[in-house]
C-alpha atoms as one frame of an Amber mdcrd trajectory, in Angstrom:
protein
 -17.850  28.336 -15.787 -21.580  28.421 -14.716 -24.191  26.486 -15.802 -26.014
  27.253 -18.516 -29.449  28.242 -18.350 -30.318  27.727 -22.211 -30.338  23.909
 -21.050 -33.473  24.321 -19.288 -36.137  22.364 -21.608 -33.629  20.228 -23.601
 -33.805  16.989 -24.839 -31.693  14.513 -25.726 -32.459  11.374 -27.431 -33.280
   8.204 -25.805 -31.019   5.779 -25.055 -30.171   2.718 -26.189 -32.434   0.166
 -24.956 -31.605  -1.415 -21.478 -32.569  -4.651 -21.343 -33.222  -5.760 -17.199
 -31.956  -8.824 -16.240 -32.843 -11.142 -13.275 -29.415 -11.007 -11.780 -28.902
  -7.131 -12.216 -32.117  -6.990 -10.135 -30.578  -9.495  -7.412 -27.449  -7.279
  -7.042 -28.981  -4.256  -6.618 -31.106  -5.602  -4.241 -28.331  -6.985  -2.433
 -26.685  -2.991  -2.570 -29.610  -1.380  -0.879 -30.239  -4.159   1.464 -34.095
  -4.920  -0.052 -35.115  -7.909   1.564 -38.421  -8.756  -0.844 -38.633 -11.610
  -1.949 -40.065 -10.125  -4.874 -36.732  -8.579  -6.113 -35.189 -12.185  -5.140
 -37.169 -15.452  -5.821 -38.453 -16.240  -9.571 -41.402 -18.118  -7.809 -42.549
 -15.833  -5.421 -42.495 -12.781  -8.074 -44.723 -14.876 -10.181 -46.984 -16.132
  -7.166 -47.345 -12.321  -6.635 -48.563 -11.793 -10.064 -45.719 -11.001 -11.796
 -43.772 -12.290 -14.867 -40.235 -12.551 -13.125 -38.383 -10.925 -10.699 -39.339
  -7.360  -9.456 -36.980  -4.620  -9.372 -36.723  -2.411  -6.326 -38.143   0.955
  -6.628 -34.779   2.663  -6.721 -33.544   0.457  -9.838 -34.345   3.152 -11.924
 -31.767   4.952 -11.479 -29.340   2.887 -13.242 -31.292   3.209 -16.184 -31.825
   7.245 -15.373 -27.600   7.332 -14.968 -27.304   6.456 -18.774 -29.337   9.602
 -19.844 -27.553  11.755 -16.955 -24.358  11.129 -18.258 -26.151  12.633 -22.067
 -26.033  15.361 -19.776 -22.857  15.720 -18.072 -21.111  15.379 -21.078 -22.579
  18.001 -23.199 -20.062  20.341 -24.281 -21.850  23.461 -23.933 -23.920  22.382
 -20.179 -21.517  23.994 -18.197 -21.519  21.680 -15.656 -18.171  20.608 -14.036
 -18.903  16.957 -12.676 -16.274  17.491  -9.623 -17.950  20.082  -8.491 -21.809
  18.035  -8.614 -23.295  17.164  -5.564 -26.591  14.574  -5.689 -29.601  17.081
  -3.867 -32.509  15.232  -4.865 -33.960  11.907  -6.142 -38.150  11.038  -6.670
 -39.412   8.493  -8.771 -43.394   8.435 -10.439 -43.819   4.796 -11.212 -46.837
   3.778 -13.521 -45.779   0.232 -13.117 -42.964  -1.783 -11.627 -39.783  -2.645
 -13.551 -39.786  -6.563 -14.265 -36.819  -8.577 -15.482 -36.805  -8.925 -19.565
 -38.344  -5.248 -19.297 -36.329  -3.810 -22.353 -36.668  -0.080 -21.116 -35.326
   3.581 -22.848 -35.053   6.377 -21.436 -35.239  10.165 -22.561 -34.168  12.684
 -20.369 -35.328  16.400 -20.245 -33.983  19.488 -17.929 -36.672  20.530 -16.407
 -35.275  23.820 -14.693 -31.675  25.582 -13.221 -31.901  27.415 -10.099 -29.040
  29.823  -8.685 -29.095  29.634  -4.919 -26.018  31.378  -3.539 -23.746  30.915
  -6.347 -24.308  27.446  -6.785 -26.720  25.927  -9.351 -29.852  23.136  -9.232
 -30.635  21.351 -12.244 -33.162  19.440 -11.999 -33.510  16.824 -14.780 -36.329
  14.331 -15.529 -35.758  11.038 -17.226 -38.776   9.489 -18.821 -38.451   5.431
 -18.604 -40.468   3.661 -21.262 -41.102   0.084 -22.123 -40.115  -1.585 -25.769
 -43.853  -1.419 -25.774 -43.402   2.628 -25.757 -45.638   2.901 -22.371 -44.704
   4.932 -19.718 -42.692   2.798 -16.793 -41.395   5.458 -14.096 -40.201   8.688
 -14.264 -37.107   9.474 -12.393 -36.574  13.045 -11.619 -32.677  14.281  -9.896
 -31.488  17.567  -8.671 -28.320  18.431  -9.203 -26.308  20.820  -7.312 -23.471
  22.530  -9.476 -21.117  24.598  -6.433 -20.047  27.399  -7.291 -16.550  28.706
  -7.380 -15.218  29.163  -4.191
């Protein structure tokens, strides 16, 4: 089955709110080896300006997996999930993600490329506050292989 290209501009409905909590943002910390003490220490997050701890820049992707998986599991995508390969991963932050954020996401496809019998969808998951402003956009490219 190949992926298909109808996708391309879709999208699905937010997600259920995703409310970030301190110790979610200490364990992924802990996972990618950030040493901040931002993403680590109550007091020196709030010495720095902030309300509570900061989430590293990569944290968005656990909110962006919720609206990937809108994706992977639409009946007509096309997409196989053993056959996906991670190609790409950028983030556009207007602000950093703060425990207590309360964040949804909506996720778009934003093109399909055929390159040698395999596909790239690229999908871009817009992360927004409870207050309904823009927090980071996290854009992934999937690669879909082809059959061999």
């Amino acid at each position: 089955m190949t992926v298909n290209p109808q996708l391309v501009g879709r999208v699905f409905p937010p997600t259920e709110p995703y409310l970030v909590g301190r110790e979610k943002i200490r364990e992924f910390a802990r996972a990618v080896f950030a040493t901040s003490p931002l993403s680590l220490d109550v007091a020196a997050a709030r010495a720095a300006g902030y309300s509570d701890l900061v989430a590293s820049p990569t944290f968005a992707v656990v909110v962006q997996e919720i609206t990937l998986r809108q994706l992977l599991s639409e009946p007509d995508s096309g997409i196989d999930f053993s056959r996906v390969v991670h190609g790409d991963q950028r983030f556009t932050f207007t602000r950093p993600i703060v425990a207590g954020d309360e964040l949804t996401a909506t996720l778009t496809v934003a093109s399909i490329k055929s390159l040698g019998g395999h596909s790239m969808v690229t999908a871009e998951s817009s992360i927004v506050g409870a207050d309904g402003g823009h927090v980071v956009t996290a854009t992934s490219t999937l690669v879909v292989r082809g059959d061999e």
